[in-house]
C-alpha positions in Angstrom: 0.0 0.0 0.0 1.6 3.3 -1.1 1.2 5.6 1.3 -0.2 9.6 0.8 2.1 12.3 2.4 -0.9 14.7 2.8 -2.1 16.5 6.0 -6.1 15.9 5.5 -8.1 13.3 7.6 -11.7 12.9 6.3 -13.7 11.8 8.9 -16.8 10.0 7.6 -20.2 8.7 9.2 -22.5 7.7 6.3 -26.6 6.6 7.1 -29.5 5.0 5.9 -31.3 7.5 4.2 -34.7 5.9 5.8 -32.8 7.3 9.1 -32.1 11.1 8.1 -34.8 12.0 10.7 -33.4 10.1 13.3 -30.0 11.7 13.0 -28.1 12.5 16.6 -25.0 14.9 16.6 -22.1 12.3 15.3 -19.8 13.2 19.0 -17.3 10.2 18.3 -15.9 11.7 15.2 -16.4 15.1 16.5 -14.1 14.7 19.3 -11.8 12.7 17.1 -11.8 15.7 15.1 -11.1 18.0 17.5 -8.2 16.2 18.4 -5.9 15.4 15.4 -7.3 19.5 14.4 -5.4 20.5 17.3 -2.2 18.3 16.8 -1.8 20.4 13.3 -3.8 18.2 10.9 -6.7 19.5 8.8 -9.8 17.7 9.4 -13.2 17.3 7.6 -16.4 16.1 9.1 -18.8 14.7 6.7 -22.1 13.2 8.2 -25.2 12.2 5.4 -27.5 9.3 3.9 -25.4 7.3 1.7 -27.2 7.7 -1.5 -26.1 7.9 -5.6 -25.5 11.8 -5.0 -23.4 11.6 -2.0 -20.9 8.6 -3.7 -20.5 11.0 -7.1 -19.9 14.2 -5.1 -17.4 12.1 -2.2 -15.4 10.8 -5.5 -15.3 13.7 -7.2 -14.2 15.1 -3.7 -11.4 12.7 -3.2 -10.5 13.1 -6.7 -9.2 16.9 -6.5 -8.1 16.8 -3.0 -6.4 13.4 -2.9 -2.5 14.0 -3.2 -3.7 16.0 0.2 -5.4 13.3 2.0 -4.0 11.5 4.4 -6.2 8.8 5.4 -10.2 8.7 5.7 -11.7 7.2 8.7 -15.3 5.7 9.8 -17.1 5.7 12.4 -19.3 2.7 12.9 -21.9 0.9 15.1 -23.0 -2.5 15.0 -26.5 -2.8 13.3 -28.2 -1.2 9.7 -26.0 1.3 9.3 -23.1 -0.2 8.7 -25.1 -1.3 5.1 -23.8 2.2 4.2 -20.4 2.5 5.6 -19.3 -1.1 3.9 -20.8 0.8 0.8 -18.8 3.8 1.5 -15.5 2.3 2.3 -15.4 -0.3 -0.8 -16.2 2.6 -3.3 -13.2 4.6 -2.0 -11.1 1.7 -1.8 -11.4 0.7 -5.6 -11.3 3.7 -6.6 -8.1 5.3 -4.8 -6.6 2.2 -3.1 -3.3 3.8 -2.3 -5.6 6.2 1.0 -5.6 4.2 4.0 -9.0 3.4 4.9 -9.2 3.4 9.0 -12.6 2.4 10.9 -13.4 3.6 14.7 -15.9 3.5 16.7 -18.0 0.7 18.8 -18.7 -1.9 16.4 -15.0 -2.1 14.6 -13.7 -1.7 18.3 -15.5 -4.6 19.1 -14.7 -7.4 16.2 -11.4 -6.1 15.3 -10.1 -8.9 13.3 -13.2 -9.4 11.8 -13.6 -6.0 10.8 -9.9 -6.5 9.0 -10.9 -9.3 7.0 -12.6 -7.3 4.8 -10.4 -5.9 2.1 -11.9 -2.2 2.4 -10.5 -1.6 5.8 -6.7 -1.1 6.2 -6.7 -0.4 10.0 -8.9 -0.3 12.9 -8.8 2.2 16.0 -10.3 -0.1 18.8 -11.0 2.3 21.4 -11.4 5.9 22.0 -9.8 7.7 19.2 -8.6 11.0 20.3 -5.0 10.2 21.2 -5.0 7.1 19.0 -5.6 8.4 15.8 -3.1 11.7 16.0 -0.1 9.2 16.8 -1.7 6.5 13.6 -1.9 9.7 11.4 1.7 10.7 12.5 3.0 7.1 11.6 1.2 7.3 8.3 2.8 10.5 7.5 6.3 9.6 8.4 5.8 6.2 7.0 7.0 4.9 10.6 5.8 1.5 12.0 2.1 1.1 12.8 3.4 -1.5 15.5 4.4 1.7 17.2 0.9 2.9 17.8 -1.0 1.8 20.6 -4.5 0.9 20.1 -5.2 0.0 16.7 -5.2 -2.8 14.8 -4.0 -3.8 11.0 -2.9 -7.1 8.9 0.8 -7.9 8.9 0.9 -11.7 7.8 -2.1 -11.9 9.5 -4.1 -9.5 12.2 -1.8 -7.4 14.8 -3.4 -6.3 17.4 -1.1 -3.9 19.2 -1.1 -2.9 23.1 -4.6 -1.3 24.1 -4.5 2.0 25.2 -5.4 3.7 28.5 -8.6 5.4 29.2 -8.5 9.1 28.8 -8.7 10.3 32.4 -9.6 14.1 31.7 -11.7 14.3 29.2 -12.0 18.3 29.3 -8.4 18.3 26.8 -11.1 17.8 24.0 -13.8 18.9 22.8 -16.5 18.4 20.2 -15.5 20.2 16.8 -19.5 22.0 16.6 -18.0 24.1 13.8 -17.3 21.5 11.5 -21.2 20.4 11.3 -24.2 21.8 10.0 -25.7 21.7 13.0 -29.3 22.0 11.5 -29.9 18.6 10.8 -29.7 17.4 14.6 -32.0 19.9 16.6 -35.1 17.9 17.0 -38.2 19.6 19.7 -38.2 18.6 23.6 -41.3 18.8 25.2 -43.2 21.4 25.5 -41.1 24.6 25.2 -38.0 23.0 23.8 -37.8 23.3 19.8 -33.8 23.6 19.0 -32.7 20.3 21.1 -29.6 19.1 20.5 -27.7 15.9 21.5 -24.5 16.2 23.7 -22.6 14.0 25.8 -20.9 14.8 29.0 -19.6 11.5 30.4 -18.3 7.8 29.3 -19.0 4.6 30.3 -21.6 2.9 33.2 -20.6 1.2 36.0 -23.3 -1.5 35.6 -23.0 -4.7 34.1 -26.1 -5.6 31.9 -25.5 -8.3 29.6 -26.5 -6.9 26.5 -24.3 -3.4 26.8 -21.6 -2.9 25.0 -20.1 -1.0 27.9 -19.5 -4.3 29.6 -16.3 -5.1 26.9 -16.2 -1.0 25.2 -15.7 0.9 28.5 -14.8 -1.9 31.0 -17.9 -0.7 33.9 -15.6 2.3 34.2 -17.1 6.0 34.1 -15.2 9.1 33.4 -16.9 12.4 33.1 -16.0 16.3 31.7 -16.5 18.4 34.7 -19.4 20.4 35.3 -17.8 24.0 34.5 -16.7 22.2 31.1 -20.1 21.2 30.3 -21.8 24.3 31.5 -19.4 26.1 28.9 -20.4 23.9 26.7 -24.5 24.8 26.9 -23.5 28.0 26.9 -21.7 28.8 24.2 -24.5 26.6 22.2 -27.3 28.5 23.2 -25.5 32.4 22.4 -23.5 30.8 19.1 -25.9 28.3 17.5 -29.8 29.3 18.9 -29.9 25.9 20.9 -32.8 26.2 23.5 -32.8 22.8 25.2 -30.4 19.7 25.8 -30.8 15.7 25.3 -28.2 14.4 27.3 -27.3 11.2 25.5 -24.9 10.2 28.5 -25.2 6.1 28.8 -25.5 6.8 32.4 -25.9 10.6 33.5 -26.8 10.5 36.8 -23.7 8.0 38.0 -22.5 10.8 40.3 -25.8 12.7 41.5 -24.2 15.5 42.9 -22.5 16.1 39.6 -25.4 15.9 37.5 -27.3 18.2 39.8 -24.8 20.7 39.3 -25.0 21.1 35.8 -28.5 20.8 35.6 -28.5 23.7 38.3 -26.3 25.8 35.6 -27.6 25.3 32.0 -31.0 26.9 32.7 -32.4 25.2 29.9 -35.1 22.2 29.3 -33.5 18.8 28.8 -34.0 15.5 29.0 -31.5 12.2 30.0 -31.6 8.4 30.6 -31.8 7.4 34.2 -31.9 4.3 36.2 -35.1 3.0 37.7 -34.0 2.4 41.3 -31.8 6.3 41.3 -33.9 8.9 42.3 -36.6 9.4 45.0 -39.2 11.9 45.4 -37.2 14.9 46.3 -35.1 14.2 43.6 -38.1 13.9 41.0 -39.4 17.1 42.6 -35.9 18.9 42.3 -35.9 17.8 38.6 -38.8 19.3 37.7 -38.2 22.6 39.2 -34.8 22.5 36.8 -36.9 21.8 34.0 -36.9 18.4 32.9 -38.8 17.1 29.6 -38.2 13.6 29.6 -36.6 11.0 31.9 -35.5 7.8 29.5 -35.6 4.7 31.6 -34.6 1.3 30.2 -37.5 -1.0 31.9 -36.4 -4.1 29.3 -38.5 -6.8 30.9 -41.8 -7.9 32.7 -40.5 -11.2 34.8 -38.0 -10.6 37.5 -36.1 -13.5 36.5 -35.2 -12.1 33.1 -34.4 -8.9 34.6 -31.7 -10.8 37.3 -30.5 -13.6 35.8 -30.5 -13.5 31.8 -30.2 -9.3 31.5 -28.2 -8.9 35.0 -29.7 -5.5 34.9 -29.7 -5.0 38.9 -33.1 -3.9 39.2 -36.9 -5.3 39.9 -40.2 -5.0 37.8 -41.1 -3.2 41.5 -37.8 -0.2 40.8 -40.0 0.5 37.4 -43.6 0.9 39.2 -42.2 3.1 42.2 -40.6 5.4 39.0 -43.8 5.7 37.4 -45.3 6.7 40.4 -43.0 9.0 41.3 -43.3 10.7 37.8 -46.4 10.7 37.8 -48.3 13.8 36.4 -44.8 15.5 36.9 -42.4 14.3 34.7 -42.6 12.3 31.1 -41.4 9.1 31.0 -39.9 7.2 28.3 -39.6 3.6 29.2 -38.0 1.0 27.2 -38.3 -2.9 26.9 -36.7 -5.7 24.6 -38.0 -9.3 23.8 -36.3 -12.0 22.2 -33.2 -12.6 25.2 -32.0 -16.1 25.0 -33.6 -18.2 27.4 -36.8 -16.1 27.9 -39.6 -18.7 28.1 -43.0 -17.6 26.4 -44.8 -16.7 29.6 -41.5 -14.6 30.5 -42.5 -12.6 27.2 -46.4 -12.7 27.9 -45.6 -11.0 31.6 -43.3 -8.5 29.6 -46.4 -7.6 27.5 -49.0 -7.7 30.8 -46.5 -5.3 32.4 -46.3 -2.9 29.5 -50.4 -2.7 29.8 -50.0 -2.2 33.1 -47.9 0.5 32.8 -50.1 2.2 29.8 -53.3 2.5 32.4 -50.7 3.4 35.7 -49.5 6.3 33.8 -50.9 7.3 30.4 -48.5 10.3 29.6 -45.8 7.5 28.9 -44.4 6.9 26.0 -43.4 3.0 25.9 -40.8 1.5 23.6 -40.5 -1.9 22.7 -37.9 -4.0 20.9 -36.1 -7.2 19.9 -33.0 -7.9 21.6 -29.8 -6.5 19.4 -27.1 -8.7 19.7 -23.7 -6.7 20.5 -20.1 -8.1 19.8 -18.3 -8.1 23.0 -21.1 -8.4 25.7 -22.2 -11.2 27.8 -25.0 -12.1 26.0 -23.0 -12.4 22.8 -20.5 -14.9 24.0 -23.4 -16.7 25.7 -24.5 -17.8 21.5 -23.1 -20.6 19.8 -20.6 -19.8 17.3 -23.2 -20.1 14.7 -25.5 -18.5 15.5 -23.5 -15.2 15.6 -23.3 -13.1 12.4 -19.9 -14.6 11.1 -18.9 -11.3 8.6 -19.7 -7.2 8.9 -22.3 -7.6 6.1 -24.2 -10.1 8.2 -24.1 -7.5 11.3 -25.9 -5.1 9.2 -29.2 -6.9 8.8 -29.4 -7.1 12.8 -32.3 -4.2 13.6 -34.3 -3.6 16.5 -37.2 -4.8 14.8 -38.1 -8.4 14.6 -35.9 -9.1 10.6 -33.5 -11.1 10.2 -32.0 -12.4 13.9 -29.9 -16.1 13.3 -30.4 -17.3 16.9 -34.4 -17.0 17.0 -36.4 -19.3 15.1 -38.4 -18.6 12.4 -42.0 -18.9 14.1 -40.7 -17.1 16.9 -39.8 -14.0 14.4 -43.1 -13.6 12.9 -45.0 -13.9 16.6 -42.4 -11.0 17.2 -43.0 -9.0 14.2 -46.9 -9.3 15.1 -46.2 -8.2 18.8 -44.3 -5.5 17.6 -47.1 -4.3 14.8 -50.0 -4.4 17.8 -47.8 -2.2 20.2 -47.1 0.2 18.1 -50.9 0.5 16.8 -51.8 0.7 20.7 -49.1 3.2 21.2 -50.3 5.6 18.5 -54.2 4.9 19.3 -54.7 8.8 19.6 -53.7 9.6 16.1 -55.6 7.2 14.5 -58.3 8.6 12.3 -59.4 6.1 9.2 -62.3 3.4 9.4 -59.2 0.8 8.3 -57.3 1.9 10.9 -59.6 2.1 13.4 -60.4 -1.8 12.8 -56.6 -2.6 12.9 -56.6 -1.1 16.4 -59.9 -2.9 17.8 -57.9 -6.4 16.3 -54.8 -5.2 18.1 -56.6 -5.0 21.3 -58.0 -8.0 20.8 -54.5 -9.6 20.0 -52.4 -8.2 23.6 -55.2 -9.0 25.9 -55.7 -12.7 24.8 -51.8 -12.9 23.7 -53.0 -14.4 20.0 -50.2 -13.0 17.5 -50.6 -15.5 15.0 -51.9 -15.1 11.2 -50.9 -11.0 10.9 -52.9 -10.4 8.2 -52.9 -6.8 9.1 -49.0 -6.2 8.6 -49.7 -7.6 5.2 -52.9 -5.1 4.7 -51.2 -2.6 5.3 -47.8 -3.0 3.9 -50.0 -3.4 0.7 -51.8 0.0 1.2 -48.6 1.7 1.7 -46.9 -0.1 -1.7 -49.9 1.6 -3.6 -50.5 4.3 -2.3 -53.9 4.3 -0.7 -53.1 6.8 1.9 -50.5 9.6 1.8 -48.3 7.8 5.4 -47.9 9.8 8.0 -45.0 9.9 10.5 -46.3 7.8 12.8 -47.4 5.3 10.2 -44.3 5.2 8.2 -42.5 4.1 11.6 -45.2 1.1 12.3 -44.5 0.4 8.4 -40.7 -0.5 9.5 -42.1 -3.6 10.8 -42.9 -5.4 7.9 -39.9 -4.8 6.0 
């Protein structure tokens, strides 16, 4: 591989374009950026659907800029999107073979060698980036030994893995490179007054060990935070420089130091919303958080039966933790409460109480919003190593079909998919009963209803009704609709 002698990293994150809605603010590659910008490299941030368009202008971009461009890197995460960045990544690699093509991120983290075996990738970054790539692009440049650089990983007669680095201990030496996004395509509304929300992320890692995290294996249980005068900073300079009125704190575990959390949420003076644990907060604290303003507590409930919840998901919580946070937030602050069928060794009634408790917790509280999901299997977690060898997806194009929806998942059996698919379909109708209008519709729901209370999911003639009526055209989908039509696909 002839190496370039350029100063340019182009830092990529390409999506499906059935996900440009859904977009967050890409912070992995935007502290990465900020990083090798600061150790004298240029740095480009591009973050978009991969479609025809994109690929024509990204060539044509290489093209004139490619005696400066030092390597391009990827940031990737195990599930549909990587569809895109494999697309990506082998279109750049036939067509200018001699850039180094690096991936980062969770998912190439995770599966390192596997990642390597595909002929598209020269060299993955398993870990946090920052450090890792300025030394990798340094060694590049000088056309020194990557067996020098801790961290990453690249063939050499094989897969070499070198030494893994160390944790970043203070994370307030970087910080995300706003200026290098459009910024526009992230703000999404919060509630009731927030309508320029934006995603940020103030701390790393959990110190909990649920099965199906990748934190377990990515972050080790360890948590590291910015400080609270970095983050306040932070909010500020958002709100006077880019407009931004609230703040979705997309921390995998905010509230690990209380105190902490408090403080910030004391400073910023804005609406925002975080994920919590069921079993960390009390009444005062409930009663605190609303006085600073929050929209939206995200708590991940993931199971009806206790036993799933200890044993199988190790989660370190009780069905009884998620009732006392309902109450609590009751007719003060929204919930948002998330659950996942399909872990391995759920029996059927496990599923059935999952389903019981989610009905439950629709008449307890009816302000909640309740998500539901198949299990995602995650390279590098418990419940991953838990799956026969084949059963596991066995190349990246194979981790790209894994969604949250009920498609396309090796270790559950067939019948179990399409009972799935059809549990899916009737929560989502329940879940969206207010903004259903049409007679059809109106006789899906009524079917729906009759499906969760008597826990009959088989012959789903309604996912195939409407999957139909969308294909032609009957009705012009709305939001709501186009996300129940994911199902069936």
């Amino acid at each position: 591989m002839v190496q370039p002698h350029g100063q340019k990293i182009l830092l990529l994150k390409v999506e499906r374009p059935e996900d440009e809605r859904e977009f967050a603010s890409p912070m992995g590659i935007m502290y990465v950026a900020d990083a090798v910008r600061k150790a004298g490299f240029d740095v480009e941030i591009l973050h978009e659907t991969w479609t025809a368009r994109l690929r024509q202008r990204l060539m044509d971009k290489i093209r004139i800029e490619q005696s400066s461009i030092l390597l391009v890197g990827f940031s990737t995460i195990t599930g549909p999107s990587l569809g895109p960045t494999i697309a990506a990544a082998k279109a750049i690699k036939r067509a200018f073979p001699s850039i180094p093509i690096v991936w980062g991120g969770v998912h190439a983290s995770l599966l390192p060698e596997e990642t390597l075996r595909n002929d598209f990738v020269d060299i993955v970054v398993v870990g946090e980036g920052e450090r890792t790539l300025v030394e990798l692009a340094r060694c590049i440049r000088n056309g020194t030994s990557l067996g020098e650089v801790d961290g990453i990983a690249f063939r050499d007669k094989g897969v070499h893995i070198t030494k893994a680095r160390r944790f970043i201990e203070n994370l307030d030496m970087y910080e995300p490179a706003w200026d290098l996004v459009s910024l526009d395509k992230y703000y999404r509304p919060l509630g009731r007054t927030g309508r320029r929300a934006l995603d940020i992320v103030t701390s790393r890692g959990c110190p909990h060990g649920c099965t199906f995290c990748y934190n377990t294996s990515f972050n080790r249980r360890k948590w590291r935070a910015h400080s609270v005068e970095f983050v306040v900073s932070q909010v500020r300079m958002l709100r006077q420089r880019y407009g931004v009125d609230s703040i979705k704190f997309q921390d995998d575990n905010f509230f690990t130091h209380k105190a902490r959390a408090f403080a910030v949420l004391e400073a910023i003076e804005v609406p925002w919303y975080a994920e919590i644990r069921a079993d960390y907060f009390c009444e005062e604290d409930i009663d605190r958080m609303k006085i600073l303003r929050c929209e939206n507590l995200f708590i991940g409930a993931e199971s009806g039966s206790d036993r799933v919840l200890g044993e199988i998901a190790k989660k370190g919580i009780r069905t009884k933790h998620v009732v006392t946070a309902v109450r609590l937030c009751r007719d003060k602050i929204n919930l948002t409460l998330s659950f996942i069928i399909g872990f391995p060794g759920e029996s059927r009634a496990e599923l059935f109480q999952t389903l019981d408790f989610i009905a439950d917790l629709r008449d307890l509280c009816k302000s909640n919003m309740i998500m539901l999901n198949t299990l995602v299997l995650v390279p590098g977690t418990e419940i991953y190593d838990r799956f026969p060898e084949e059963d596991k997806p066995r190349a990246t194009w194979e981790w790209a079909s894994l969604t949250r929806q009920a498609a396309r998942k090796p270790w559950v059996r067939r019948q179990e998919i399409a009972m799935f698919r059809s549990i899916l379909f009737a929560h989502q109708y329940l879940s969206d009963s207010e903004a259903i209008g049409s007679r059809f519709e109106k006789r899906i729901l009524a079917l729906e209803k009759f499906r969760w209370r008597y826990k009959f999911f088989f012959l789903p003639i309604e996912i195939r009704l409407e999957e139909l009526k969308r294909r032609f055209n009957v009705w012009r989908p709305s939001r709501d609709r186009v996300r129940r039509s994911t199902l069936v696909e």
